[in-house]
N, CA and C atoms as an extended XYZ file, in Angstrom:
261
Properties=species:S:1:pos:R:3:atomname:S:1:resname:S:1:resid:I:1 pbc="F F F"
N       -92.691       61.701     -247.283 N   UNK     1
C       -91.636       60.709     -247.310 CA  UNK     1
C       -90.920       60.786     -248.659 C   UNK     1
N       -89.655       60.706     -248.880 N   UNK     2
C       -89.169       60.846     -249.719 CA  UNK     2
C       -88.906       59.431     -250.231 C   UNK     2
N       -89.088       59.784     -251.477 N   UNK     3
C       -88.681       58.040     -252.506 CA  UNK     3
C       -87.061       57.945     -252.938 C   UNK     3
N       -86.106       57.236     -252.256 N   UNK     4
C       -84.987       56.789     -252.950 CA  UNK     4
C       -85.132       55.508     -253.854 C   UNK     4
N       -84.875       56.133     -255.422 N   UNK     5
C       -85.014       54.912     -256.501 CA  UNK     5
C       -83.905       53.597     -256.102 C   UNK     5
N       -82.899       54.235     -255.367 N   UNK     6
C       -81.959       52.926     -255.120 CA  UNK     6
C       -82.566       52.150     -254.523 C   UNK     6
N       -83.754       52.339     -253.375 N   UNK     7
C       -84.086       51.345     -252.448 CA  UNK     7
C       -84.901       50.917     -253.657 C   UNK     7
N       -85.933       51.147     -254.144 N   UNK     8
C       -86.918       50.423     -254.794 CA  UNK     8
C       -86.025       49.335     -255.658 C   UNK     8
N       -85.791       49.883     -256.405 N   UNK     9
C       -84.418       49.282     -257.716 CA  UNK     9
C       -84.033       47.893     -256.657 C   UNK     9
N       -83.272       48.074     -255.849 N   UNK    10
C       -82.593       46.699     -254.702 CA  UNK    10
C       -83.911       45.946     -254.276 C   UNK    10
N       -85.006       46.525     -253.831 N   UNK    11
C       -86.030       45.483     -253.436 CA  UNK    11
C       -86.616       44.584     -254.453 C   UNK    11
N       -86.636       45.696     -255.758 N   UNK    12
C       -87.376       44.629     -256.790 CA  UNK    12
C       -86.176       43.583     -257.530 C   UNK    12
N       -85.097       43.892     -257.266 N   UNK    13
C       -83.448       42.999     -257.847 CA  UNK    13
C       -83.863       42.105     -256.633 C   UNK    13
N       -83.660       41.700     -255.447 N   UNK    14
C       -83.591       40.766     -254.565 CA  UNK    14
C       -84.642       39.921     -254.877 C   UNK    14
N       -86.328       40.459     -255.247 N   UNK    15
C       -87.386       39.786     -255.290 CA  UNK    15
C       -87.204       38.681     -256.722 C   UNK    15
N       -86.605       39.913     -257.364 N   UNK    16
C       -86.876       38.642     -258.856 CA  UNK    16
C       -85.232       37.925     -258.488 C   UNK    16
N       -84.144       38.078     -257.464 N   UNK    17
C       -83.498       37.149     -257.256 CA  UNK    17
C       -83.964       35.756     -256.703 C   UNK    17
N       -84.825       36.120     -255.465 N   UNK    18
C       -85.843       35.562     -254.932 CA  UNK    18
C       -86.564       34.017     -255.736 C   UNK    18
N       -87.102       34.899     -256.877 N   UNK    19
C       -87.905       33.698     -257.648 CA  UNK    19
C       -86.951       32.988     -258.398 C   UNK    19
N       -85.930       33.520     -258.879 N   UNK    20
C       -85.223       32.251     -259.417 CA  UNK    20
C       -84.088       31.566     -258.540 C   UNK    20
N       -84.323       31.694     -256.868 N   UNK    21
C       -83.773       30.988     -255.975 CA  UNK    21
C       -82.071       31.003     -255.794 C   UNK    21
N       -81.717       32.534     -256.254 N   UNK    22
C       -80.744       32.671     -256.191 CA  UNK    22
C       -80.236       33.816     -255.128 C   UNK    22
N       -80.842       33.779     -253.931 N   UNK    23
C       -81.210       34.999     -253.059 CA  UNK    23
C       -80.499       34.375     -251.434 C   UNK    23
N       -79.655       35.213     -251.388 N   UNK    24
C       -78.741       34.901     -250.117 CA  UNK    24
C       -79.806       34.723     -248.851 C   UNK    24
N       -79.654       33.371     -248.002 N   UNK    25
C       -80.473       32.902     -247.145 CA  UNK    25
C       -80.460       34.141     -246.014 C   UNK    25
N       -79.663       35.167     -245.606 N   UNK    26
C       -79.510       36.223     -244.532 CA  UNK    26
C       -80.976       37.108     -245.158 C   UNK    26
N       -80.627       37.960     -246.236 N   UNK    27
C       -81.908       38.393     -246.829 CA  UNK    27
C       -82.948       37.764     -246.798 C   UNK    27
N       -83.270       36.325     -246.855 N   UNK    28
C       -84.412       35.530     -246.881 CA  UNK    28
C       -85.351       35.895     -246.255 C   UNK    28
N       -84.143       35.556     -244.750 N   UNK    29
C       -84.764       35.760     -243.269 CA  UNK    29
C       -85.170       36.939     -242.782 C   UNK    29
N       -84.235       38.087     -243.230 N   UNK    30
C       -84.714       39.557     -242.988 CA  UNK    30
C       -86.013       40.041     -243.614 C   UNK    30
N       -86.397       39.171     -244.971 N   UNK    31
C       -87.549       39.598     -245.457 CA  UNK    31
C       -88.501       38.847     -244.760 C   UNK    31
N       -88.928       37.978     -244.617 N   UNK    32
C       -89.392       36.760     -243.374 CA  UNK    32
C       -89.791       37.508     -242.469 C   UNK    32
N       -89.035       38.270     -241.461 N   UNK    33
C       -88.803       38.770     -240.359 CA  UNK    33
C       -89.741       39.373     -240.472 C   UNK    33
N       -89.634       40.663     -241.585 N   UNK    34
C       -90.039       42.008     -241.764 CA  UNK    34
C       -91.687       41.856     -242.418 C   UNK    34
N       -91.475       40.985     -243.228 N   UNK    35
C       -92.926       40.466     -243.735 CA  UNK    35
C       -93.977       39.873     -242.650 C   UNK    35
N       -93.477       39.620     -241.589 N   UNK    36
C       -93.978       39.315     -240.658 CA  UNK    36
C       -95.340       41.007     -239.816 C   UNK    36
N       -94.169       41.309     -239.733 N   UNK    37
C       -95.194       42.556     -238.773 CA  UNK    37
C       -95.929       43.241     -240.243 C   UNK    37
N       -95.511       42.957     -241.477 N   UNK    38
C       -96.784       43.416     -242.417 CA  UNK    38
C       -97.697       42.748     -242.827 C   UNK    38
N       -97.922       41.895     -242.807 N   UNK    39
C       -98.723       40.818     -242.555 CA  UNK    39
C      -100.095       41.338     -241.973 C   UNK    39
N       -99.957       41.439     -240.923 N   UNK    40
C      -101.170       42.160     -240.292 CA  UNK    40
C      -101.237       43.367     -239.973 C   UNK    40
N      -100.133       44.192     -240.634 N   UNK    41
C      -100.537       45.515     -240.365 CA  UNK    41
C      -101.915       46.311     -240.770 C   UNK    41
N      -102.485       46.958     -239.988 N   UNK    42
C      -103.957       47.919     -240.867 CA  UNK    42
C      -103.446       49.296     -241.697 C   UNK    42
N      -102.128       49.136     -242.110 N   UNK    43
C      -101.548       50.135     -243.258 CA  UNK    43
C      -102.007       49.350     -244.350 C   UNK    43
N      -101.790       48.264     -244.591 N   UNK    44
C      -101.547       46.979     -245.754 CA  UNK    44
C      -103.098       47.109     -246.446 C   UNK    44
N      -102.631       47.257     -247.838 N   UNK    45
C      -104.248       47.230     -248.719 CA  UNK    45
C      -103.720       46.446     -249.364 C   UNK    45
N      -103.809       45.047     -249.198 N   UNK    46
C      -103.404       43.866     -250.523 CA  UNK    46
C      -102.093       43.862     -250.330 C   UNK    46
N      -101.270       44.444     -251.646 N   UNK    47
C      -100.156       44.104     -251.393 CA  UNK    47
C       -99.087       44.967     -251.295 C   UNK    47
N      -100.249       46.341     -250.880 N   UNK    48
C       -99.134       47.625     -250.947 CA  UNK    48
C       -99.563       48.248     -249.760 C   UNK    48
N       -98.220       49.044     -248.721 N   UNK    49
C       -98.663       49.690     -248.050 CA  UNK    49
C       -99.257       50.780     -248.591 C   UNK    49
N      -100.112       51.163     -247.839 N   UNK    50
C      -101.477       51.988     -249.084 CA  UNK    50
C      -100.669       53.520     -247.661 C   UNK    50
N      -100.905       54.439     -248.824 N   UNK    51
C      -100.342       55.912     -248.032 CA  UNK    51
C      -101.746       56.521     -248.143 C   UNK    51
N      -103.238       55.506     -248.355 N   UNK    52
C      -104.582       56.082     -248.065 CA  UNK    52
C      -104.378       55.884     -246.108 C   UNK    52
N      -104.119       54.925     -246.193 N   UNK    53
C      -103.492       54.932     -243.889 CA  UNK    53
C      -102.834       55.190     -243.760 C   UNK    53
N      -102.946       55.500     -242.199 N   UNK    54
C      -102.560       56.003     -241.440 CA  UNK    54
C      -102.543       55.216     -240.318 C   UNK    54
N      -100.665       55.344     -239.484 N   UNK    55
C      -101.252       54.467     -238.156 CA  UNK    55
C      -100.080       55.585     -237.486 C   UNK    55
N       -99.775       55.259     -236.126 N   UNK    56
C       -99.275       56.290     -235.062 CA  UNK    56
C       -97.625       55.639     -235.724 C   UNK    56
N       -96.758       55.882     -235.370 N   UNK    57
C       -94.968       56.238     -235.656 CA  UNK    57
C       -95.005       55.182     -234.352 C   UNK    57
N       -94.157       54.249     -234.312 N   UNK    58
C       -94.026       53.571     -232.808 CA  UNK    58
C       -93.000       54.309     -232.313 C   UNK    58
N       -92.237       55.049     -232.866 N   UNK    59
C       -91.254       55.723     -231.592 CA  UNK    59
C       -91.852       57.440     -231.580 C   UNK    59
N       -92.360       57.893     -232.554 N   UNK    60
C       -92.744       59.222     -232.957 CA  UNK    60
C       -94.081       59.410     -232.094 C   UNK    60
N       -94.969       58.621     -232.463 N   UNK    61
C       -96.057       58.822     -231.790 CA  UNK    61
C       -96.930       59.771     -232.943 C   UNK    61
N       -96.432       59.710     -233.900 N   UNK    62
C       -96.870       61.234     -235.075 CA  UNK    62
C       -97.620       59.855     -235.967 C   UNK    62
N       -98.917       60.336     -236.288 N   UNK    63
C       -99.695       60.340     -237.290 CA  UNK    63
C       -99.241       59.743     -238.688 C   UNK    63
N       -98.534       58.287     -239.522 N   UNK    64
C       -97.801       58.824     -240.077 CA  UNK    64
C       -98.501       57.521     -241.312 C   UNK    64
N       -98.753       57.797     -242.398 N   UNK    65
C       -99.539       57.254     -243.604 CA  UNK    65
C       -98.273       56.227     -243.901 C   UNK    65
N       -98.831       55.092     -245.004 N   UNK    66
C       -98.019       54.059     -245.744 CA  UNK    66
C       -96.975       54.794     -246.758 C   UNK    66
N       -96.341       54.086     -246.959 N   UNK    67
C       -95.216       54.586     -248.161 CA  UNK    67
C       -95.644       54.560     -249.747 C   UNK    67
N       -96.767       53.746     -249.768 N   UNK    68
C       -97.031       52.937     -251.065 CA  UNK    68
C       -96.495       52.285     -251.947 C   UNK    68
N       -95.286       51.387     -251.796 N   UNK    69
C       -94.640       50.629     -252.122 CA  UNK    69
C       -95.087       49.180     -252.201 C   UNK    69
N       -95.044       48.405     -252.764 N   UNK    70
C       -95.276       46.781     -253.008 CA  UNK    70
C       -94.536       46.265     -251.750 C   UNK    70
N       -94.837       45.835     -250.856 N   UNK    71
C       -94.725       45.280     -249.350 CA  UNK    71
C       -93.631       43.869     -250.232 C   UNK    71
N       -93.836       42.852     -250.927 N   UNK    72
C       -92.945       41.891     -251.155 CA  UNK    72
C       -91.501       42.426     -251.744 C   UNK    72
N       -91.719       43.448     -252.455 N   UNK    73
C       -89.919       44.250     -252.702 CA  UNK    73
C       -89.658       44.613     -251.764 C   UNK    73
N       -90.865       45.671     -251.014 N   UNK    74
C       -89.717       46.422     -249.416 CA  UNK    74
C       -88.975       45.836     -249.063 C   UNK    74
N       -89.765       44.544     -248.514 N   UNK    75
C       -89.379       44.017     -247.397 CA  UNK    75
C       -88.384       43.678     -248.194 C   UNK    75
N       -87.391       43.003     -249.070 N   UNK    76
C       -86.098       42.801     -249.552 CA  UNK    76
C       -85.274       43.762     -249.886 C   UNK    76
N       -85.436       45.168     -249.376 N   UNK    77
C       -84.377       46.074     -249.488 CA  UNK    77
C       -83.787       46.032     -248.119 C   UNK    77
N       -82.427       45.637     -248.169 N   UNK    78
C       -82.046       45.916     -246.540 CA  UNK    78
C       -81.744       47.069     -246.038 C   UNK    78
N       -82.171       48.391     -246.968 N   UNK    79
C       -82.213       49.271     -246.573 CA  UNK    79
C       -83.323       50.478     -246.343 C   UNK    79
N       -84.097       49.784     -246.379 N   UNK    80
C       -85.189       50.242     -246.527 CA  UNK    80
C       -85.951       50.089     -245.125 C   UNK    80
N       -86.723       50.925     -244.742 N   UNK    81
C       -87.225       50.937     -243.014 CA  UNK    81
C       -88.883       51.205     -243.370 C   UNK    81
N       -90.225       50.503     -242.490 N   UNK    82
C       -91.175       50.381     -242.310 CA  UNK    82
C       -91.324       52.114     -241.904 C   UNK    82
N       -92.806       52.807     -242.760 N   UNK    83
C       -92.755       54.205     -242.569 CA  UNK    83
C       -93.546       54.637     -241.287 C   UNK    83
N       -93.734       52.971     -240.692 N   UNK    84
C       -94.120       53.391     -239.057 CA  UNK    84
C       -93.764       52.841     -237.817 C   UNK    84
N       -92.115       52.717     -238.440 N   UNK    85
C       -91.089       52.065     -237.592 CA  UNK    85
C       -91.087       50.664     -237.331 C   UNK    85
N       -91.740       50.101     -237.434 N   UNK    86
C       -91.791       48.165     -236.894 CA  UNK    86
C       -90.709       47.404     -237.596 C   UNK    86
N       -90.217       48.123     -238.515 N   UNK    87
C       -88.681       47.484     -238.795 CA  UNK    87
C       -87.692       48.288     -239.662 C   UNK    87
């Protein structure tokens, strides 16, 4: 998987927008949303998708490990996509 610094850079800008409550309510909800199916994912080690798992691609069907990214920034990049499709 390849790392674009722009996505990281935007997830961790939204998050610390986030804490000082200056974070557009549309993003809120998209992180909400998205934080949702990570929540209980069995990729999730704490608070990072851990790229030690592995779960199946929901449209691929391929074998496909975590990103290892901090799951509370992802999820606030709106461009940024789950590395086993669920959002």
């Amino acid at each position: 998987m390849k790392i674009d610094p722009k996505l990281i850079i935007s997830g961790w800008f939204n998050l610390t927008l986030d804490k000082f409550n200056m974070l557009d309510q549309q993003t809120k909800n998209m992180a909400a949303e998205r934080f949702s199916f990570c929540d209980t994912c069995k990729i999730r080690d704490g608070k990072i998708c851990s790229p030690k798992r592995s779960l199946d691609h929901v449209v691929t069907k391929q074998k496909t490990p975590g990103c290892g990214c901090v799951i509370s920034a992802k999820v606030m990049s709106k461009d940024s996509k789950c590395p086993i499709g669920l959002w």
